[in-house]
Residue frames as a rotation matrix with the C-alpha (Angstrom) as fourth column:
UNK 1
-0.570 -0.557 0.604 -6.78
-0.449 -0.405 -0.797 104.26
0.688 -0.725 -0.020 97.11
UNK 2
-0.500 0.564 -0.657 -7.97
0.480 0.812 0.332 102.40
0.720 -0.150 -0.677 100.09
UNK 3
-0.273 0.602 0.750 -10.26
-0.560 -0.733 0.385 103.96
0.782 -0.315 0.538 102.44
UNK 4
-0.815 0.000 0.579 -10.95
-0.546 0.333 -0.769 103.49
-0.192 -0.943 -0.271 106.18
UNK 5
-0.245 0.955 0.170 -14.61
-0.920 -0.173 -0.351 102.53
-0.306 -0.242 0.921 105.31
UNK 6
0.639 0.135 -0.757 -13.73
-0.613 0.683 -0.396 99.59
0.464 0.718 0.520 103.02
UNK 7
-0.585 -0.807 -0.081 -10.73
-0.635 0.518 -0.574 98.01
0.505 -0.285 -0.815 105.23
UNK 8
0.653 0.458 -0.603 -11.63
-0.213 0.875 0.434 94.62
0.727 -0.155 0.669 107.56
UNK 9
0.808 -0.362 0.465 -10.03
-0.525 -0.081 0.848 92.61
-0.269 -0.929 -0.255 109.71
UNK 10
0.730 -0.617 0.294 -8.24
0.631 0.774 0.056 91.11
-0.262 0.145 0.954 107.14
UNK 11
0.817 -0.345 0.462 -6.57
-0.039 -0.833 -0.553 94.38
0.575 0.434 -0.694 106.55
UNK 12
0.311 -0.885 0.346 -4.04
-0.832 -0.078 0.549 94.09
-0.459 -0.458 -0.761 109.49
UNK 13
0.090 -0.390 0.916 -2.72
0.238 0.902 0.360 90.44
-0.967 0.185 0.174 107.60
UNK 14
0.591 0.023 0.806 -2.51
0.646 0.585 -0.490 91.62
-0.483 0.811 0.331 104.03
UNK 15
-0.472 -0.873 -0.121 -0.02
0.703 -0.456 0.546 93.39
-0.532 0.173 0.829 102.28
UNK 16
-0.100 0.449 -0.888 0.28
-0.120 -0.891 -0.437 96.69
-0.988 0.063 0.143 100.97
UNK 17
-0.937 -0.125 -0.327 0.30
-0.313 -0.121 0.942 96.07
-0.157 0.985 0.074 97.10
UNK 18
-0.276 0.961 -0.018 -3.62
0.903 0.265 0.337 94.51
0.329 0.077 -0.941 98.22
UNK 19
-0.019 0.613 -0.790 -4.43
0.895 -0.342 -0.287 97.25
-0.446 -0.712 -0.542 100.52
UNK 20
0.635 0.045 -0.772 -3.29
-0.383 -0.849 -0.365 100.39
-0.671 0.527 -0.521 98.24
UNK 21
0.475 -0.444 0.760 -1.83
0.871 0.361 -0.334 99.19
-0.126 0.820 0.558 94.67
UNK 22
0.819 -0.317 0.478 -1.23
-0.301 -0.947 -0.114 103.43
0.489 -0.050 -0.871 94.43
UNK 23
0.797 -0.400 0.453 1.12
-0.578 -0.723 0.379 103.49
0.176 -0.563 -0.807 96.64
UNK 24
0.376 -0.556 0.741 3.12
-0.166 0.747 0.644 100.10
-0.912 -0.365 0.189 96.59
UNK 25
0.464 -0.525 0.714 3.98
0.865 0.094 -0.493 100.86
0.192 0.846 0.498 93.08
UNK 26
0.767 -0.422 0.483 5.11
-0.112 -0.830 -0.547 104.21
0.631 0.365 -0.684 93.82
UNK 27
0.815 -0.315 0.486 7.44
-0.349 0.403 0.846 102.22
-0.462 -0.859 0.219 96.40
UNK 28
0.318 -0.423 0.848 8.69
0.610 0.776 0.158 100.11
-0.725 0.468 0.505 93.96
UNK 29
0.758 -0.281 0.589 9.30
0.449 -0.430 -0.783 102.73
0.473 0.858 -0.199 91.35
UNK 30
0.776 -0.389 0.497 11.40
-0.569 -0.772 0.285 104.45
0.273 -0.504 -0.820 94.16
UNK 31
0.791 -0.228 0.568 12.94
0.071 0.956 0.284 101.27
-0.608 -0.184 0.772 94.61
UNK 32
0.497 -0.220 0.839 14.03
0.731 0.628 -0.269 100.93
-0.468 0.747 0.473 91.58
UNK 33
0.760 -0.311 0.570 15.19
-0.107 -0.926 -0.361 104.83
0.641 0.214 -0.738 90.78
UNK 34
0.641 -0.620 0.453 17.36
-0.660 -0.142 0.738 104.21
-0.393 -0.772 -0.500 94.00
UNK 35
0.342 -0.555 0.758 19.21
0.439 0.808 0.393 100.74
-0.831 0.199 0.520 92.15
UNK 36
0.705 -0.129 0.697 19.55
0.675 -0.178 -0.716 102.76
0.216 0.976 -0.038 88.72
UNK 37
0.195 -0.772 0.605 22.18
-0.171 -0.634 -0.754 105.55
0.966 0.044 -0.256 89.68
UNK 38
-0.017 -0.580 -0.815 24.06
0.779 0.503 -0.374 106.52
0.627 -0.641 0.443 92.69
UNK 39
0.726 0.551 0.412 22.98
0.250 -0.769 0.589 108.91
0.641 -0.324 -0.696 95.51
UNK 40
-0.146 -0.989 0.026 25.31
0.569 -0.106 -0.816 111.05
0.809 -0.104 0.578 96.49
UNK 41
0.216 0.564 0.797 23.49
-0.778 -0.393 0.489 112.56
0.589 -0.726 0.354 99.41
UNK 42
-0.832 -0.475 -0.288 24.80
-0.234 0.770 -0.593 110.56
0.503 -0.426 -0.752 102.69
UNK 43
-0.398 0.828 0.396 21.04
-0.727 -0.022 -0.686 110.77
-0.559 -0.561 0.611 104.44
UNK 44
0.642 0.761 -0.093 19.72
-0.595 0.417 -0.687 108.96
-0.484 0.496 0.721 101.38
UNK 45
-0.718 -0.644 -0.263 22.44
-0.665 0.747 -0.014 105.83
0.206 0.165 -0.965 100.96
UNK 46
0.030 0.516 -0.856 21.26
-0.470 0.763 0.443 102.62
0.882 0.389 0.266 99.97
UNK 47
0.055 0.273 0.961 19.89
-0.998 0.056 0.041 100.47
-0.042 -0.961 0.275 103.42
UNK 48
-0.984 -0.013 -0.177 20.69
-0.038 0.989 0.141 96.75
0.173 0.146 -0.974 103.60
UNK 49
-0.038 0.865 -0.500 17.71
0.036 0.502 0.864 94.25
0.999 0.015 -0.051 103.32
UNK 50
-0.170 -0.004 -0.985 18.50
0.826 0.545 -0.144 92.80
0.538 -0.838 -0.089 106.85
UNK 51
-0.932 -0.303 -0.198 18.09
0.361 -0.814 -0.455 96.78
-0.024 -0.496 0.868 107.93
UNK 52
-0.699 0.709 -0.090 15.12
-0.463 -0.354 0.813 97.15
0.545 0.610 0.576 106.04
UNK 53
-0.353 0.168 -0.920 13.77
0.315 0.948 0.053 94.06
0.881 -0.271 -0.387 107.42
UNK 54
-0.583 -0.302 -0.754 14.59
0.812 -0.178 -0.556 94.81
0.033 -0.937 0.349 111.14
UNK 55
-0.926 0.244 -0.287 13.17
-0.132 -0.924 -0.359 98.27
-0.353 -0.295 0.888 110.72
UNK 56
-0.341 0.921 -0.188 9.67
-0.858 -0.223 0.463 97.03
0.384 0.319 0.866 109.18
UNK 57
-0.596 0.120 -0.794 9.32
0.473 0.852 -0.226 94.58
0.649 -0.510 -0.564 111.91
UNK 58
0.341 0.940 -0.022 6.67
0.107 -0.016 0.994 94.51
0.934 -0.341 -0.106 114.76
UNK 59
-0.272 -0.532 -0.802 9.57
0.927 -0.367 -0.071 96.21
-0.257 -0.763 0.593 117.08
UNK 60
-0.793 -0.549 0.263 8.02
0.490 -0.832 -0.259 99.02
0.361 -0.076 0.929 115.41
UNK 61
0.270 0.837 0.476 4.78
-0.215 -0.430 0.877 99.06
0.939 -0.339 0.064 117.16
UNK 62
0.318 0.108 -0.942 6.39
0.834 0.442 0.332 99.21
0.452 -0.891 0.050 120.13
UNK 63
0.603 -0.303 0.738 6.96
-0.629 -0.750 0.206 102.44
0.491 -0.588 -0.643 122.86
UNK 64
0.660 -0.620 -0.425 10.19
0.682 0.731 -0.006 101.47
0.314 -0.286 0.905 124.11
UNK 65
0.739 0.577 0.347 11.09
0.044 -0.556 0.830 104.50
0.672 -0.598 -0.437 126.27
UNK 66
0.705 -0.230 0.670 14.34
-0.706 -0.318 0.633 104.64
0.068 -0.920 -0.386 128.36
UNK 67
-0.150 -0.987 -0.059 17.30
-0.976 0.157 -0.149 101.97
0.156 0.035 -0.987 128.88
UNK 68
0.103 0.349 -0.931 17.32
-0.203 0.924 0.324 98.41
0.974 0.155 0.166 128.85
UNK 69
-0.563 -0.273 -0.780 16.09
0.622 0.481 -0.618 97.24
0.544 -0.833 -0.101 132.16
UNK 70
-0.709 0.050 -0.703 14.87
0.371 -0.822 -0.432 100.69
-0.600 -0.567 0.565 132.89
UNK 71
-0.698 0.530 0.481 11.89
0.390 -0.282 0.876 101.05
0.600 0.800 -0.010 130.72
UNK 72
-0.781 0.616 0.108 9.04
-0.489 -0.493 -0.720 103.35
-0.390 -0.615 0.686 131.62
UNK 73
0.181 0.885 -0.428 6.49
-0.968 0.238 0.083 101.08
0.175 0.399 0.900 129.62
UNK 74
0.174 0.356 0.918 6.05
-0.664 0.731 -0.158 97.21
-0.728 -0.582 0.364 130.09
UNK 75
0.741 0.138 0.658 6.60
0.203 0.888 -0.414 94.33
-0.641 0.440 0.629 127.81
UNK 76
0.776 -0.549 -0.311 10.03
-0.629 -0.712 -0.313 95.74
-0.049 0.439 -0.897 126.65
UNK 77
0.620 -0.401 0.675 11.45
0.056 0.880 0.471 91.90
-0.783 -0.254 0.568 127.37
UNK 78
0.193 -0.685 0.702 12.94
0.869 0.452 0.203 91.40
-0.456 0.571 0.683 123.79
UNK 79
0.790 -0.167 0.590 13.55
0.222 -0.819 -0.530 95.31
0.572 0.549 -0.610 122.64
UNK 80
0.636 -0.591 0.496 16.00
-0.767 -0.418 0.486 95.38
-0.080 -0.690 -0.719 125.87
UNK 81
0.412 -0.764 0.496 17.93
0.165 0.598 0.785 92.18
-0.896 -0.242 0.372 124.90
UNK 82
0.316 -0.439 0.841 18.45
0.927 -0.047 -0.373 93.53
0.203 0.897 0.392 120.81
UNK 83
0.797 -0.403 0.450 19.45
-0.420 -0.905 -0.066 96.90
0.434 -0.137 -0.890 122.52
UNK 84
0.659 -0.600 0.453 21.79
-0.346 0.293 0.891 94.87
-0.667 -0.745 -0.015 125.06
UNK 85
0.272 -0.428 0.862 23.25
0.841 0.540 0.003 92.64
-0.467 0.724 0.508 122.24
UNK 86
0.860 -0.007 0.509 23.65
0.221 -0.896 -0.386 96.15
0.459 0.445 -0.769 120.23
UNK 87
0.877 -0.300 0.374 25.54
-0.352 -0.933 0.078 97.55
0.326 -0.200 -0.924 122.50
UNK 88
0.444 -0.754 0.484 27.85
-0.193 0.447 0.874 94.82
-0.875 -0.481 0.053 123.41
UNK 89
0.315 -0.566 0.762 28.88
0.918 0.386 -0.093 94.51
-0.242 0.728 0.641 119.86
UNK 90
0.751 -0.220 0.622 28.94
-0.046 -0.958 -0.283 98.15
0.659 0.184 -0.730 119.22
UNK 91
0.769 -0.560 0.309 31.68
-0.623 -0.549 0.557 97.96
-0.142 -0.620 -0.771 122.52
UNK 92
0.392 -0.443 0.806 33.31
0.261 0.894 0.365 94.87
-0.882 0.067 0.466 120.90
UNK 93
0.788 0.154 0.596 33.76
0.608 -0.343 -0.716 96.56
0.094 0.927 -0.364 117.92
UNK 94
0.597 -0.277 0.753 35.68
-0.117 -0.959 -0.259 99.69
0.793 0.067 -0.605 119.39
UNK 95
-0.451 -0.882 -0.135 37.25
0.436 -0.086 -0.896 98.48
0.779 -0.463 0.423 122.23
UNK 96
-0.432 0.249 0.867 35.07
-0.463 -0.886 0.024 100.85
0.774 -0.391 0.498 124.29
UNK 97
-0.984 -0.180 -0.003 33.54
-0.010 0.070 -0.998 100.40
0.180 -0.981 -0.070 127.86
UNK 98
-0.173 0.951 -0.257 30.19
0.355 -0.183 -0.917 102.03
-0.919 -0.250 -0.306 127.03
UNK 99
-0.907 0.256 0.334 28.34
0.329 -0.062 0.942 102.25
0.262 0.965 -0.028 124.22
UNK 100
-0.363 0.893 -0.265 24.86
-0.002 -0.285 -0.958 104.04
-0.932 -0.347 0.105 123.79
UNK 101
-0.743 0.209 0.636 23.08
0.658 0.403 0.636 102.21
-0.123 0.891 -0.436 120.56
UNK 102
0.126 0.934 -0.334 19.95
0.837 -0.281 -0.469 105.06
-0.532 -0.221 -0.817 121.15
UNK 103
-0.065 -0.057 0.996 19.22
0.789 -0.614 0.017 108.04
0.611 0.787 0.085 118.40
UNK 104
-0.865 -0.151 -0.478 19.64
0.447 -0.663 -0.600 111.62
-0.226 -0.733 0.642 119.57
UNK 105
-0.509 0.819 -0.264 15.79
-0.552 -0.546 -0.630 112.34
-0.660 -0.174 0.730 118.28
């Protein structure tokens, strides 16, 4: 297991299967339990890559706070054009006027 005391600066640049082997196999075993059968539970359906991806990107160290344009935090430049782009396909999709691409919690 890896421990605050032993990490570096090369820790923010290396992956997790260096930084905790524990825990990036029990990833992968979950991985791999999730390809072997079919979950019938709609919370816990299988996630495209390109979702996966997107969602373990370096949009998630960002506070992004309020509406595009209308952020309460700074440097929100490219989280307000993949929300904008969102939401114009999300109203291209449907037909719809307004669209609101933002979780309720």
């Amino acid at each position: 297991m890896a421990q605050a005391s032993t990490l570096s600066a090369d820790s923010l640049t290396a992956d997790l299967a260096h930084l905790d082997p524990e825990v990036a196999q029990r990833i992968d075993a979950e991985l791999a339990r999730q390809q072997r059968g079919l979950e019938m539970i709609a919370s816990e359906n299988h996630t495209a890559q390109a979702i996966m991806q997107a969602q373990g990107s370096v949009l998630t160290n960002k506070y992004a706070e309020g509406y595009p344009g209308r952020r309460y935090y700074g440097g929100c430049e490219e989280v307000d054009v993949i929300e904008t782009l969102a939401i114009e396909r999300l109203k291209d999709l449907f037909g719809a006027k307004f669209a609101n691409v933002q979780p309720h919690s």
